[in-house]
Kinemage of the C-alpha trace (Angstrom):
@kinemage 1
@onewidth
@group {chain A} dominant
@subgroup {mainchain}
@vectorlist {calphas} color= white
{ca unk a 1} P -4.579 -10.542 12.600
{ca unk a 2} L -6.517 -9.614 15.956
{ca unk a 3} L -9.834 -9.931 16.921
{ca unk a 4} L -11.594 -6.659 15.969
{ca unk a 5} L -12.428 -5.569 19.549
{ca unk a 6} L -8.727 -5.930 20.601
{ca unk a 7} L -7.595 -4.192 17.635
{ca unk a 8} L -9.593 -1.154 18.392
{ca unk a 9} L -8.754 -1.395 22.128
{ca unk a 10} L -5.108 -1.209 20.872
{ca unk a 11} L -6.022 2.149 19.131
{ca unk a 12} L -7.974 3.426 21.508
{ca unk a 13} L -5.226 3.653 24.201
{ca unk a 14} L -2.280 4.389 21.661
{ca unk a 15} L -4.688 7.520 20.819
{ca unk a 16} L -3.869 6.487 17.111
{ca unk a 17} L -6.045 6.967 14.293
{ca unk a 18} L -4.864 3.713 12.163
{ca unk a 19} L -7.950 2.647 10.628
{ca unk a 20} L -8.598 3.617 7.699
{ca unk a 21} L -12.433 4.685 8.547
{ca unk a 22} L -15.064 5.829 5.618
{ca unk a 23} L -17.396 8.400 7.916
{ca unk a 24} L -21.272 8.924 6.527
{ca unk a 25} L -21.098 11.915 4.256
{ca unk a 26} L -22.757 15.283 5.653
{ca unk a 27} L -25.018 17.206 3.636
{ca unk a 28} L -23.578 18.386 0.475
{ca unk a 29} L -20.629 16.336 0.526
{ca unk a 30} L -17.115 17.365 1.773
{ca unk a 31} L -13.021 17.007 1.611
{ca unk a 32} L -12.193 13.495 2.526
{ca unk a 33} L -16.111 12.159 2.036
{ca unk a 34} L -16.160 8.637 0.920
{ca unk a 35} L -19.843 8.394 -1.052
{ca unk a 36} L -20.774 5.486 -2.992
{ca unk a 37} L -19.461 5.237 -6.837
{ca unk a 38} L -22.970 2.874 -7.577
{ca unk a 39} L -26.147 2.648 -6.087
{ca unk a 40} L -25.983 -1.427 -6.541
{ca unk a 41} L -23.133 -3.712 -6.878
{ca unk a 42} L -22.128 -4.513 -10.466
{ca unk a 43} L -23.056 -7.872 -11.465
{ca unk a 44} L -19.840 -8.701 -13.347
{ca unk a 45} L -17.145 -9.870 -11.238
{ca unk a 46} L -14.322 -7.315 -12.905
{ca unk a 47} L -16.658 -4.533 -11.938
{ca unk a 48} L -17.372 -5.812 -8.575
{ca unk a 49} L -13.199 -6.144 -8.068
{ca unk a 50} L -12.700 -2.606 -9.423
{ca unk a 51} L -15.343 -0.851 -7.637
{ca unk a 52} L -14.100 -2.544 -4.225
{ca unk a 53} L -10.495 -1.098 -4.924
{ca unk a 54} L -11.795 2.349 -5.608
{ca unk a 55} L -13.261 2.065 -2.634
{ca unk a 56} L -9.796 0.935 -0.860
{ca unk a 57} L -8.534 4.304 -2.935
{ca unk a 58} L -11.077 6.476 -1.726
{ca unk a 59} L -10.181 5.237 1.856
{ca unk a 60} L -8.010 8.424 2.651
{ca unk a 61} L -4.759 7.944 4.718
{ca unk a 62} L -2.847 10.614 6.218
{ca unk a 63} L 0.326 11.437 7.556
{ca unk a 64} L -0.062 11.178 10.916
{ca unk a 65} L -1.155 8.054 10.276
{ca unk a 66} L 1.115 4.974 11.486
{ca unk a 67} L 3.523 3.272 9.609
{ca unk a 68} L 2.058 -0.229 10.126
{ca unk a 69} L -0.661 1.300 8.015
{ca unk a 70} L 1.254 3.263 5.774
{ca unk a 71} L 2.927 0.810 4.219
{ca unk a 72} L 0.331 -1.772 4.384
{ca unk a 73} L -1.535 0.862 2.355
{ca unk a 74} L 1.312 0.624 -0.187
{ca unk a 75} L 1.232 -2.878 -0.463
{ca unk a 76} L -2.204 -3.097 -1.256
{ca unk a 77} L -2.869 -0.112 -3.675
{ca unk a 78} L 0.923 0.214 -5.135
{ca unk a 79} L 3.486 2.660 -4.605
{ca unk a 80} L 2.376 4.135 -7.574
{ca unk a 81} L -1.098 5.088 -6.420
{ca unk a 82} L -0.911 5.068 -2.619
{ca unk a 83} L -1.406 8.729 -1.549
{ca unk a 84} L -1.003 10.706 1.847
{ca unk a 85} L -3.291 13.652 2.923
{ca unk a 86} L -1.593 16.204 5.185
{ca unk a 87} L -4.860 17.128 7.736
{ca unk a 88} L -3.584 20.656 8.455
{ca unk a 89} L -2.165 21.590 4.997
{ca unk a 90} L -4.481 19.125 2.670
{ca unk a 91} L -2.031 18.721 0.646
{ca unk a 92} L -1.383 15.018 -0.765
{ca unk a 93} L 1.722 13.425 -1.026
{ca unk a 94} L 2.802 9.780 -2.146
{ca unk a 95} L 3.247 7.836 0.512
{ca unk a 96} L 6.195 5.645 -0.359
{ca unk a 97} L 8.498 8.687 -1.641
{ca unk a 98} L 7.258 10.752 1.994
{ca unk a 99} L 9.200 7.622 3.342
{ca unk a 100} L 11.975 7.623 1.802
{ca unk a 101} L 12.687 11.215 2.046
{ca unk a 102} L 13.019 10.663 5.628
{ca unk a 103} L 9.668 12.334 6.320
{ca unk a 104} L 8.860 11.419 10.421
{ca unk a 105} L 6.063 9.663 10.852
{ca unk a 106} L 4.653 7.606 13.744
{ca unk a 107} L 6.431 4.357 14.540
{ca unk a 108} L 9.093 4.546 12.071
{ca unk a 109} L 12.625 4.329 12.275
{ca unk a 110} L 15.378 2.759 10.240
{ca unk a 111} L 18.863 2.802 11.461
{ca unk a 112} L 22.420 1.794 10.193
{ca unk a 113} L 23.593 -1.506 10.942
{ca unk a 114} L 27.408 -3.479 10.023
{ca unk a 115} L 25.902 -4.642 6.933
{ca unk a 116} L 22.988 -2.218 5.424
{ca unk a 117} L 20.284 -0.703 7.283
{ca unk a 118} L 17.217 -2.326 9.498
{ca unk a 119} L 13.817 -1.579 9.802
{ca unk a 120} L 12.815 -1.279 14.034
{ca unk a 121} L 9.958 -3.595 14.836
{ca unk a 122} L 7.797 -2.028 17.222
{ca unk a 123} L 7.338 -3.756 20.583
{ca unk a 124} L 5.588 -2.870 23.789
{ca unk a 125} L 7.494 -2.261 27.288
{ca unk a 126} L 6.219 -6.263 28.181
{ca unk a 127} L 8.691 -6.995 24.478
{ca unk a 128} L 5.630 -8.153 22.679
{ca unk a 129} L 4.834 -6.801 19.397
{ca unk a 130} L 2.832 -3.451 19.554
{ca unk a 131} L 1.379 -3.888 15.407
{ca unk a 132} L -0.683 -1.289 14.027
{ca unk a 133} L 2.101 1.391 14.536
{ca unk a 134} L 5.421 0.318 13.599
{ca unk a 135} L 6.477 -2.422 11.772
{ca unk a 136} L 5.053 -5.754 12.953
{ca unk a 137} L 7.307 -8.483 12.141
{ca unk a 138} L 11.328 -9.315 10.818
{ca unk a 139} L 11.849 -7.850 7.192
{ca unk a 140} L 7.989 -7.072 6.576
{ca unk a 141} L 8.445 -3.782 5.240
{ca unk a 142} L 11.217 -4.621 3.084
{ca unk a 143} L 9.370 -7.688 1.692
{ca unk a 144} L 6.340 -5.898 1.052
{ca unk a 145} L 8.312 -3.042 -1.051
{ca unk a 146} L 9.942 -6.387 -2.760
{ca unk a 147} L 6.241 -7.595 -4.155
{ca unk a 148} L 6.371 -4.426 -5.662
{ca unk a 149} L 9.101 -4.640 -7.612
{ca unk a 150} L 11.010 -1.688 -5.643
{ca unk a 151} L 14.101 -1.103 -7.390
{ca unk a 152} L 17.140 -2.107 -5.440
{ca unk a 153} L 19.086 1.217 -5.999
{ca unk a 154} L 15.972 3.271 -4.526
{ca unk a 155} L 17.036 5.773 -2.544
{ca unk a 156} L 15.676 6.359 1.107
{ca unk a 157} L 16.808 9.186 3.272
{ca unk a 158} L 17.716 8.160 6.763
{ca unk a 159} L 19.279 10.756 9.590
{ca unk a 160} L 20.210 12.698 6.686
{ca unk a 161} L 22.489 10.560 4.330
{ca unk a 162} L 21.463 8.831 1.780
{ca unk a 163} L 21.409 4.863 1.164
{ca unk a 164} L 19.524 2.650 -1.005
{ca unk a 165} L 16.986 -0.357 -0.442
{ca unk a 166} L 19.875 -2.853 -1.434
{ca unk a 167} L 21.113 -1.863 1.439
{ca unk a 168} L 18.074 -3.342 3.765
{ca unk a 169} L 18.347 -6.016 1.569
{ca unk a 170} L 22.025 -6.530 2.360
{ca unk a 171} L 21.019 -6.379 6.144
{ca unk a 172} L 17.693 -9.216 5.899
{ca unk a 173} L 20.256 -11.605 4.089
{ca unk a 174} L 23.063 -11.457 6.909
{ca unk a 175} L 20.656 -11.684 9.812
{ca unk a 176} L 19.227 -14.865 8.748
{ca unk a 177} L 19.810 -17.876 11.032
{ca unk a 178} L 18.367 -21.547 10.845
{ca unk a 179} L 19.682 -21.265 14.331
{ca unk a 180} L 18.237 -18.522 15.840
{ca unk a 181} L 14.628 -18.283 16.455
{ca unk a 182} L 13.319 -16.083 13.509
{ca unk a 183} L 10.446 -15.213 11.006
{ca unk a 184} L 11.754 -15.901 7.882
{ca unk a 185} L 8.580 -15.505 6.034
{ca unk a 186} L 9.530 -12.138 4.552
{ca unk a 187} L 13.395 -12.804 4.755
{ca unk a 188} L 13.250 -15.900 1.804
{ca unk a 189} L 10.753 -14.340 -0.085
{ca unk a 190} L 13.523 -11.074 -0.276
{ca unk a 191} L 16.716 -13.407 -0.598
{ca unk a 192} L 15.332 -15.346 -3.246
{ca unk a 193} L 14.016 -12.557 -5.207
{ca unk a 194} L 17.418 -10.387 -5.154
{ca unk a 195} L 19.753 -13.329 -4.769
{ca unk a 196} L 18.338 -16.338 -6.274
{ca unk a 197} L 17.587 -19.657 -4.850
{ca unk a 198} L 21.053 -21.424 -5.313
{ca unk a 199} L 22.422 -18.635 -3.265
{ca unk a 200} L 25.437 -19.855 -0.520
{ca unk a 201} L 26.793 -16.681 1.894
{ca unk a 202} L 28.194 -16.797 5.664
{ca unk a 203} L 25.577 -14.693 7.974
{ca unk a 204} L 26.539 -12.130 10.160
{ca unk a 205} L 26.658 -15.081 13.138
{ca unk a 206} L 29.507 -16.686 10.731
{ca unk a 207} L 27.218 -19.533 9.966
{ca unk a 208} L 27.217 -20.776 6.490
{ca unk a 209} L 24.184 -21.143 5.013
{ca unk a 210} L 22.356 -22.191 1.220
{ca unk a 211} L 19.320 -20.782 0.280
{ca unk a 212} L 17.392 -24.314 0.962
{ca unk a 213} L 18.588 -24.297 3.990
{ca unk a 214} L 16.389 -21.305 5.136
{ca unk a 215} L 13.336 -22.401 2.872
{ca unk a 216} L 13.735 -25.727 4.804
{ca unk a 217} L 13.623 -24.154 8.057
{ca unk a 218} L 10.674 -21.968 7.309
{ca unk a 219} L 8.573 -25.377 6.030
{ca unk a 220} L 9.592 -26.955 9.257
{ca unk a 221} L 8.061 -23.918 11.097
{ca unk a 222} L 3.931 -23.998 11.589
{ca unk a 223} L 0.966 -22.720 9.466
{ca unk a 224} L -1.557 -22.287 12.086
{ca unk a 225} L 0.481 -20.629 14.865
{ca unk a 226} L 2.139 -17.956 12.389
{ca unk a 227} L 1.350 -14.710 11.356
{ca unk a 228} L -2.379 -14.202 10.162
{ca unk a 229} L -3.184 -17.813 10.098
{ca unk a 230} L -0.075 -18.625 8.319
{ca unk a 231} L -0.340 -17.203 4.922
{ca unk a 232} L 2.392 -15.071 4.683
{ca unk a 233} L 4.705 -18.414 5.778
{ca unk a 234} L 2.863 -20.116 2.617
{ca unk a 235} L 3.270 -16.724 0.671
{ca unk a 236} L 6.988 -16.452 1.368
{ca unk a 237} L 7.244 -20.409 0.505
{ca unk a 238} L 5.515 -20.250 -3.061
{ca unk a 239} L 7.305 -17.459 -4.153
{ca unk a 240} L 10.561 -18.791 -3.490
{ca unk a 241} L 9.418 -22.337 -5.143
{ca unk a 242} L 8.351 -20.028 -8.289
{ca unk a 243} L 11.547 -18.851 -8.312
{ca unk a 244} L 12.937 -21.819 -7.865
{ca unk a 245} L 11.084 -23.665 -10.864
{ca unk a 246} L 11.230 -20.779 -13.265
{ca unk a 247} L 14.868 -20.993 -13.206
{ca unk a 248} L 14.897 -24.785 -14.448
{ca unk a 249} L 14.896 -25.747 -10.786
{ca unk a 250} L 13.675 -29.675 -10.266
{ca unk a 251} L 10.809 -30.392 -8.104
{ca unk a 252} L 12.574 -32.634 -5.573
{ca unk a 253} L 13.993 -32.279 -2.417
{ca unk a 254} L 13.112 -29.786 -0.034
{ca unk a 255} L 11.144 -28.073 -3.161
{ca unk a 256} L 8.773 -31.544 -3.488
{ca unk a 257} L 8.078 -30.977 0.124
{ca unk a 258} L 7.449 -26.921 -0.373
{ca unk a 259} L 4.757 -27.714 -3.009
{ca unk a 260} L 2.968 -30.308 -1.397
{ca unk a 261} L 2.520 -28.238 1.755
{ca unk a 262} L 1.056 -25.755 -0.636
{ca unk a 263} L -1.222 -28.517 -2.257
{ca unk a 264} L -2.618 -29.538 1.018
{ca unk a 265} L -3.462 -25.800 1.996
{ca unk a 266} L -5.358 -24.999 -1.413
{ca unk a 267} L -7.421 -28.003 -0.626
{ca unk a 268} L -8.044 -26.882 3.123
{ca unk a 269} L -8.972 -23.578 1.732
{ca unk a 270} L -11.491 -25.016 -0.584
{ca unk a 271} L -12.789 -27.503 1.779
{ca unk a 272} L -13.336 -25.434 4.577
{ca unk a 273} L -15.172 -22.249 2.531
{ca unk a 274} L -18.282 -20.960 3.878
{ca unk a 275} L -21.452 -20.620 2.110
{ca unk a 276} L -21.571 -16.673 0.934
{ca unk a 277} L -17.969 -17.682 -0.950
{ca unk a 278} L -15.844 -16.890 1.811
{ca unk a 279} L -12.819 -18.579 3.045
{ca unk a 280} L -13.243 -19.722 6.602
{ca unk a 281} L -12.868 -17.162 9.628
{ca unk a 282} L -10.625 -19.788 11.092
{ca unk a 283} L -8.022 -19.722 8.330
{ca unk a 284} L -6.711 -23.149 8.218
{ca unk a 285} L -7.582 -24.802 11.140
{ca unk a 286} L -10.922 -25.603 10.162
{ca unk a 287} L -14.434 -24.332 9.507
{ca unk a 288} L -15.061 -21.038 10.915
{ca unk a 289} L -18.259 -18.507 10.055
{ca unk a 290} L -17.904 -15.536 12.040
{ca unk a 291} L -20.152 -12.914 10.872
{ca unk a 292} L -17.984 -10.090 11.370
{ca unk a 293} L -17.261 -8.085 8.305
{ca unk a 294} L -13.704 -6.889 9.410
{ca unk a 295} L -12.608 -10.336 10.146
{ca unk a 296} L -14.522 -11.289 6.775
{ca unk a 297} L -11.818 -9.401 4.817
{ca unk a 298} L -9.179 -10.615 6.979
{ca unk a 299} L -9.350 -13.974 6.454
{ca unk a 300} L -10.398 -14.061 3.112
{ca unk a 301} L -8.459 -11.288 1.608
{ca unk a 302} L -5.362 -13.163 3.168
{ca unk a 303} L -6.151 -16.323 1.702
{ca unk a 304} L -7.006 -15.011 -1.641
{ca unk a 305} L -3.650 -12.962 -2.045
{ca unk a 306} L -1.753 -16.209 -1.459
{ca unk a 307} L -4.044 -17.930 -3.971
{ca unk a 308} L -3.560 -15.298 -5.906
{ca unk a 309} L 0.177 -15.797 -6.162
{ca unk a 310} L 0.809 -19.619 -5.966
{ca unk a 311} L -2.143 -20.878 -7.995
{ca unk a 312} L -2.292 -21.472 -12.399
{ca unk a 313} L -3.980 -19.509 -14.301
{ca unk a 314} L -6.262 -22.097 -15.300
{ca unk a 315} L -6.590 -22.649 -10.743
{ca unk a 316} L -7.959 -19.192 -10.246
{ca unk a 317} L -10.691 -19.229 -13.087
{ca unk a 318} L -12.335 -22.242 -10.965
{ca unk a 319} L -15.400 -21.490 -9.372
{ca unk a 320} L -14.923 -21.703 -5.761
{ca unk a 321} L -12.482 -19.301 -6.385
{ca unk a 322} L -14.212 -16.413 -8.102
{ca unk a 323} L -17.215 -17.423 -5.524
{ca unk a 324} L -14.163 -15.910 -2.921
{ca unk a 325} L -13.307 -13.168 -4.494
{ca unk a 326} L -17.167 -12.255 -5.528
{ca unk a 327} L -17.455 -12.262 -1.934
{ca unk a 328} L -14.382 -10.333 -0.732
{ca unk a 329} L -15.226 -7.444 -3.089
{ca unk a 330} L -19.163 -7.311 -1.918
{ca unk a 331} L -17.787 -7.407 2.052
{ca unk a 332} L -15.657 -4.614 1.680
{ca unk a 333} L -18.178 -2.983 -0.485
{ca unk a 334} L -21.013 -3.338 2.377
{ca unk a 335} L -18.148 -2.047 4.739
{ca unk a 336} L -17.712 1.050 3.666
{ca unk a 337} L -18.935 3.179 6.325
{ca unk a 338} L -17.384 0.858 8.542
{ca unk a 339} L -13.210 1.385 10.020
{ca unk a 340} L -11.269 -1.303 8.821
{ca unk a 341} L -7.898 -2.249 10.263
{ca unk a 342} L -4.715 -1.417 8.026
{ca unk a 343} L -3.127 -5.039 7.785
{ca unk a 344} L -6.648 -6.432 6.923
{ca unk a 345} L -8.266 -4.279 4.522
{ca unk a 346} L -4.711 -3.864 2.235
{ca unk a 347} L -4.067 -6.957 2.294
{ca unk a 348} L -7.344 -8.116 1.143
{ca unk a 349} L -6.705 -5.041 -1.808
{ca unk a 350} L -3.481 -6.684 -2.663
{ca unk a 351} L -5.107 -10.525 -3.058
{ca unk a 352} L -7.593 -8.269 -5.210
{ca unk a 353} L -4.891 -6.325 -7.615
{ca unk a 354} L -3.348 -9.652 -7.524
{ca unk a 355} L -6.524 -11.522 -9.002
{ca unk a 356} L -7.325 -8.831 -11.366
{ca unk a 357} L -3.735 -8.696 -12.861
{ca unk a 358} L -3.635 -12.545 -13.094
{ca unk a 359} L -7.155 -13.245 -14.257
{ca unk a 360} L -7.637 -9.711 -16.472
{ca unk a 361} L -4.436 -8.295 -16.978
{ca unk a 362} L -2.406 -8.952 -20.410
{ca unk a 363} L -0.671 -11.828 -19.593
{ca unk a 364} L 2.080 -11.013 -21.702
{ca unk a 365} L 2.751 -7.769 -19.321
{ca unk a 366} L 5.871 -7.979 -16.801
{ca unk a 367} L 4.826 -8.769 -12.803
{ca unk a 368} L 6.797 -7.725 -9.957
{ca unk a 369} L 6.339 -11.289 -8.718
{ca unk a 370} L 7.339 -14.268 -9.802
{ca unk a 371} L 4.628 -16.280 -11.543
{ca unk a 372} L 3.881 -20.334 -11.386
{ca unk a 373} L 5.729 -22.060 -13.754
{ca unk a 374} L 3.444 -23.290 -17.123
C-alpha cells in the first residue's frame, strides 16, 4: 500500500471517488448515511469483529466507482454480499455479477488472448502502475475471485460473447515464466488451486515448467520489497503449501523451505507488534508505530488475513493474536467517519471474515480456501 497522503493525491488528480468514505450523518438521517450500529464497542471479541464488518457493509460503493475498488470490495465482503449503488438511479446491484455482465466501469477491461482471456493492469503514461483504478498487479483479480471459491465455468460477458473464468485461468497458467520477470503471487496461488501442485505444462514462451518450479521462484523473490509489505507473496506461498500437504504432499524440498519462510514471518509478526495489539506499521522490516488509522488497517488487516490463512487453529486462538484482531476491528470502528482506501480497508475485512470463519465458524463447514493441514 501507499502512504495515505499519496493515495489521496492519486485521487485527487484522477478526479476519482475510490474511497470508500462514511460522511457525518445530517439531521434526520439520509440514503447512503453510515450512523453508528452501538453507542460503545462490544466487549466480546465476536461482537467487536461483526460490528466492524457491518461497518465495512454499510460502507456504500457505487458504480462509478473504480475497479481496483470494486473488486477489492468483493474480496473482502464476498461476492455474495458485495453490493453496488447506482448514484443517479439508486438502484443496487451486485457487484461481481455487474462485472461479469460486461457492465463498463472505470478501469476495466478484459480482452481475448491465444489461450483464455487477460485482465489489463492499469499503468500510467511513465509505465508505472496507476492502482486504485484498474487492476494493480499480474492475475490479482482472478486470484482474488479464486479465494472465493468462484466457480470455474462462471460466465463473464466480454465485447459481447460469452466466456467463462476457466478461461482467465487458462491464460494466468500459460503466461507464467521462471524466466521472465513476473509477480507470481496471485499466479501459484490460482495454478495450484485449479491445477494442483504436481502440475507439469509448456507456457506460452514454450518453456516447460512443474508447479515447484514457480513456487520456487516466487520464495526466491523478496518479502519486504513486494506488494504491501510482502504478504500477498507469503499468502500465495501458504496456500499453495496447504495444498500441497493436504494432498499427502511431504514437507521436504522446496516445500521445507516454503514453510520455514512462513515460520520466520509469524515470529517477525509477533515480535515486532505494537502495544494497542497492532501489527507493526512497518510490516516486516521491523518495528513501526505510526499513528495513522488508515495505515493502521493496512498493515494490520494485511498481516492478519495471511495469519488468518496459514496459521492452526489452535495458532489463531493465542493471545497476541486476538490482541490484533481486537485492535483491527476497534481501528476501523473509530474510522468510520474517516475515507479509507479500497485495497486497505477490504483487505483488512477479508483477514476479518477469515478469522471469524476459522475461529467461529463450524469447522466442519466447506472453505473456499485451502486449510492447514491437522
Amino acid at each position: 500500500m501507499r502512504r495515505p497522503t499519496f493515495i489521496f493525491v492519486v485521487l485527487a488528480v484522477l478526479g476519482l471517488n475510490c474511497a470508500p468514505t462514511a460522511t457525518p450523518p445530517p439531521k434526520g438521517g439520509g440514503p447512503g448515511v453510515v450512523t453508528p450500529v452501538a453507542p460503545e464497542v462490544p466487549n466480546l471479541l465476536k461482537d467487536r469483529i461483526e460490528l466492524a464488518l457491518k461497518h465495512v457493509r454499510d460502507r456504500e460503493l457505487e458504480t462509478t466507482y473504480g475497479f481496483w475498488t470494486i473488486f477489492h470490495g468483493i474480496l473482502g465482503l464476498g461476492p455474495d454480499k458485495m453490493m453496488l449503488v447506482n448514484p443517479e438511479t439508486k438502484e443496487r446491484v451486485n457487484a461481481l455479477e455487474h462485472i461479469c455482465k460486461g457492465n463498463t466501469v472505470n478501469g476495466l477491461r478484459f480482452f481475448v488472448t491465444p489461450h483464455g482471456l487477460d485482465v489489463e493492469t492499469a499503468t500510467t503514461p511513465g509505465g508505472k502502475i496507476a492502482i486504485f483504478v484498474g487492476q494493480g498487479h499480474q492475475d490479482q483479480f482472478i486470484a482474488e475471485m479464486v479465494q472465493w471459491g468462484l466457480p470455474a465455468d462462471k460466465t463473464f460477458v466480454v465485447d459481447g460473447k460469452n466466456f467463462k473464468f476457466q478461461d482467465f485461468i487458462n491464460h494466468t497458467k500459460m503466461r507464467a515464466s521462471v524466466t521472465q520477470k513476473q509477480e507470481l503471487s496471485w499466479a501459484i496461488l490460482v495454478i495450484g488451486e485449479h491445477f494442483g501442485t504436481d502440475h507439469v505444462w509448456v507456457n506460452e514462451r514454450g518453456e516447460k515448467l512443474r508447479f515447484e518450479d514457480v513456487v520456487r521462484y516466487e520464495l526466491n523473490e523478496p518479502i519486504n520489497e513486494a506488494a504491501c509489505g510482502g504478504t500477498h507473496r507469503l499468502f500465495g506461498l501458504t496456500w499453495a503449501l496447504h495444498l500441497h500437504r493436504n494432498c499427502g504432499g511431504k514437507l521436504d524440498g522446496v516445500w521445507k523451505d516454503v514453510a520455514a519462510k512462513l515460520n520466520e514471518h509469524k515470529q517477525n509478526a509477533k515480535s515486532n507488534r505494537n502495544g494497542d495489539g497492532c501489527f507493526s506499521t512497518d510490516y516486516f522490516k521491523g518495528a513501526g508505530d505510526i499513528r495513522d488509522n488508515q495505515l493502521r488497517i493496512s498493515t494490520t488487516g494485511h498481516i492478519l488475513e495471511w495469519l488468518s490463512l496459514t496459521m492452526t487453529d489452535s495458532e489463531l486462538k493465542q493471545g497476541w493474536v486476538e490482541d490484533a484482531v481486537n485492535a483491527l476491528a476497534k481501528t476501523i470502528w473509530e474510522s468510520q467517519r474517516e475515507g479509507i482506501e479500497g485495497g486497505a480497508l477490504y483487505h483488512a475485512a477479508h483477514g476479518l471474515n477469515m478469522y471469524l470463519d476459522r475461529v467461529y465458524g463450524d469447522p466442519k463447514a466447506k472453505r473456499p480456501y485451502p486449510l492447514p493441514p491437522p
